[in-house]
N, C-alpha and C positions, 0 to 999 in steps of 0.2 A: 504494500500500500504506500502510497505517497500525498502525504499530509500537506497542504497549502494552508500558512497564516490568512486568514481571511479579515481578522480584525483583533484587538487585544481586548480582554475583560473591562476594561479601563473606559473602553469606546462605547457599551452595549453596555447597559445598566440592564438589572432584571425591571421586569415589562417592557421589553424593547426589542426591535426587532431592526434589521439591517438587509439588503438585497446587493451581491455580489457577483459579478462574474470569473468563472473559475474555468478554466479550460475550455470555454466556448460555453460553457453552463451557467445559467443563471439560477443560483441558490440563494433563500431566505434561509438568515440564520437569526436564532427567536433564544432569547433570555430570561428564563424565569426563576423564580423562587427553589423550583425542586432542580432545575438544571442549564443546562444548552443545548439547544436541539437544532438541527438544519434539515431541510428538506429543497425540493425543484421547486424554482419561484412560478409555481402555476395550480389552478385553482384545478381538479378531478373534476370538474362539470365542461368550462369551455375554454379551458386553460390560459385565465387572464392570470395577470402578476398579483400574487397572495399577498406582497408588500403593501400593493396598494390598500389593503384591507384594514382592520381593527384587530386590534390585539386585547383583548380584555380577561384576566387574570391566567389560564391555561387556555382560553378560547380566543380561536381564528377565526373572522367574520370576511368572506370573500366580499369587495366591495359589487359583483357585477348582479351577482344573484343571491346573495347573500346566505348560501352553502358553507357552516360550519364545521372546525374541527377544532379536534383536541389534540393541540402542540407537544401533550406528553406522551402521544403514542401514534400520531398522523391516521389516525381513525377520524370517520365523519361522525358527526354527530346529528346534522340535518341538511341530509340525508346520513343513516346510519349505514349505507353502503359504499362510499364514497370515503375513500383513503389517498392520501397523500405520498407521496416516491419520494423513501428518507434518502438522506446523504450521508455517511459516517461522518462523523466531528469527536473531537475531543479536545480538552483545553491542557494545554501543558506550559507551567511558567508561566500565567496570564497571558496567553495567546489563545486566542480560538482558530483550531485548525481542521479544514475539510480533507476528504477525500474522493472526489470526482470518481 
């Protein structure tokens, strides 16, 4: 695997959320309480940018159709079928780093 810094802990407060391009990919990486999580910057419905959206305590509100999920496991919530394409991350030394 080959890890890319995509931002530092420093950058991305928890409730917060950032959109990167990482080897031709565009990844949301999301900041919260219980962790960091990244996933593909695009909504499971009509794949607009998940950035654009709302971040409200573990829940992702897609701005287009407003298709829910839960950032601590990239499962939909409304729709319950409807899951998210994670990206590996992990933070090392206040870095937050993807793996494409």
């Amino acid at each position: 695997m080959s890890f890319t810094k995509v931002a530092s802990l420093d950058d991305l407060w928890s409730g917060e959320m950032i959109a990167r391009v990482v080897a031709g990919r565009k990844v949301l990486v999301i900041r919260i309480d219980e962790g960091t999580y990244a996933y593909e910057d695009r909504c499971a419905h009509l794949g607009v940018a998940l950035s654009e959206g709302c971040l409200e305590g573990h829940v992702l509100t897609c701005q287009a159709h407003h298709w829910e999920y839960d950032v601590r496991s990239g499962h939909g919530i409304n729709p319950a079928s409807a899951r998210l394409t994670p990206v590996a991350v992990r933070v090392e030394e206040g870095d937050i780093l993807v793996d494409i």
